[in-house]
VEXTORKE-476455 format. One record per residue (C-alpha): x, y, z. Coordinates in steps of 0.05 Angstrom, whole numbers, padded with zeros to 5 digits, always signed. Example, Ala and Ser with C-alpha at 12.3 -4.5 7.8 and 13.67 -1.06 7.14 Angstrom:
2
+00246-00090+00156 +00273-00021+00143 
//
This chain:
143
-01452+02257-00781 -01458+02311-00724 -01476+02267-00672 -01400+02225-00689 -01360+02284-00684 -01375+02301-00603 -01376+02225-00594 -01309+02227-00627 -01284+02284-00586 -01304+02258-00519 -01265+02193-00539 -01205+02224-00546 -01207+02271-00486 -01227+02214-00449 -01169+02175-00480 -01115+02225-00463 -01142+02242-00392 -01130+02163-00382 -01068+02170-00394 -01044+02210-00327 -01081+02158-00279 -01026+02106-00278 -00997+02094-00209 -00919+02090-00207 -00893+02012-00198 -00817+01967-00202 -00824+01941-00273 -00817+01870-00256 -00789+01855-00332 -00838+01813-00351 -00825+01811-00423 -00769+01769-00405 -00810+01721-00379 -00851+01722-00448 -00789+01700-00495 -00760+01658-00456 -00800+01599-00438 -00744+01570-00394 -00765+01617-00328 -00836+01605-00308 -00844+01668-00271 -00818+01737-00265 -00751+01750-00231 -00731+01795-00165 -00727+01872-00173 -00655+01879-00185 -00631+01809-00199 -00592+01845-00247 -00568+01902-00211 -00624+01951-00238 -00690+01967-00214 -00736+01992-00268 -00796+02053-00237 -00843+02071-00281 -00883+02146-00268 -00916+02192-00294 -00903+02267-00299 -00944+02275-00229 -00902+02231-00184 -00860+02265-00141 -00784+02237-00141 -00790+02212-00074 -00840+02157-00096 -00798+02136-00148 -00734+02143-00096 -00774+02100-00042 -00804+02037-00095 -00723+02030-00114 -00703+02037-00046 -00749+01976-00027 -00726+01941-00085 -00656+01944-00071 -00664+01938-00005 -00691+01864-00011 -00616+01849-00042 -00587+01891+00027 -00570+01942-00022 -00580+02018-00035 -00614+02044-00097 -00578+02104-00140 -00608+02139-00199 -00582+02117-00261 -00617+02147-00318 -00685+02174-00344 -00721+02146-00396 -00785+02193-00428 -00837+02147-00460 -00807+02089-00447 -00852+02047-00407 -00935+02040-00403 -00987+02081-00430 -01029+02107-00368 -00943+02114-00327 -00903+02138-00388 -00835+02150-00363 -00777+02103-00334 -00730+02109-00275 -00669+02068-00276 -00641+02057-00207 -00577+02018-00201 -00575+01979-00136 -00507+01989-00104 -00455+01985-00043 -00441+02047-00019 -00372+02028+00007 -00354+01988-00059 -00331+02044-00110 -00277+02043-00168 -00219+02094-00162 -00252+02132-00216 -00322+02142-00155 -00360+02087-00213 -00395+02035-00169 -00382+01969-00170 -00436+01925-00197 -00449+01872-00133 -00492+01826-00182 -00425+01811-00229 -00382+01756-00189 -00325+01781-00224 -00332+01850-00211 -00332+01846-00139 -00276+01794-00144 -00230+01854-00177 -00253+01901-00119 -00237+01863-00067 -00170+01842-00090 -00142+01917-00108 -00178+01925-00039 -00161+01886+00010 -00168+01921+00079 -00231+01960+00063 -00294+01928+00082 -00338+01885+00030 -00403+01883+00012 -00457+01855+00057 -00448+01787+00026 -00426+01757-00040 -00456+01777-00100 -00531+01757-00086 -00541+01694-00132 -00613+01690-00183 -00680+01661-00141 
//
């Protein structure tokens, strides 16, 4: 019985220092993949207009920053921090970035931007704005 309780405590230190060993990566949604049968493998970084980063607490921002940026930038797009999700994603990279991928020059009156994915979104911006330029190309269509 004293030889199980080091063993046990080595376990879990070795557990928890596994935990902070993850590299940061673009979550390429795979789960999607899983329940639907349909799509045979997994889809683009931002074929929906979000690009998923999962981190840990030691990755510096401008990791996470750069993955989205290449992400996006596969669309011709620019990536902008949505929103911060704590234990949200893997064990060994805990935390999630969500980066939207955007058009800098496409913006709503309100400064929102406009989603580039959503056909019908960009058909609305263009038509209350006419003489301003539009995005690189129509909204990108599904690989």
């Amino acid at each position: 019985m004293h030889l199980f309780r080091p063993l046990l405590l080595v376990a879990a230190v070795t557990s928890l220092a596994a935990c902070s060993i993850g590299e940061p990566f673009v979550d390429r949604d795979t789960t999607f993949v899983i329940t639907s049968p349909v799509i045979s493998k997994p889809k683009r970084a931002g074929y929906n207009g979000s690009v998923t980063v999962c981190y840990t607490d030691d990755t510096l921002p401008a990791t996470r920053d750069a993955l989205a940026a290449e992400a996006c930038a596969a669309w011709g797009l620019t990536a902008v921090q949505n929103s911060v999700q704590l234990w949200q994603c893997r064990l060994t990279v805990p935390h999630k970035a969500i980066y939207l991928c955007i058009d800098p020059a496409m913006r709503y009156e309100d400064g929102s931007y406009v989603n580039p994915f959503s056909e019908s979104a960009v058909a609305d911006w263009r038509k209350a704005h006419p003489t301003q330029p539009a995005a690189p190309a129509d909204a990108p269509s599904l690989p």
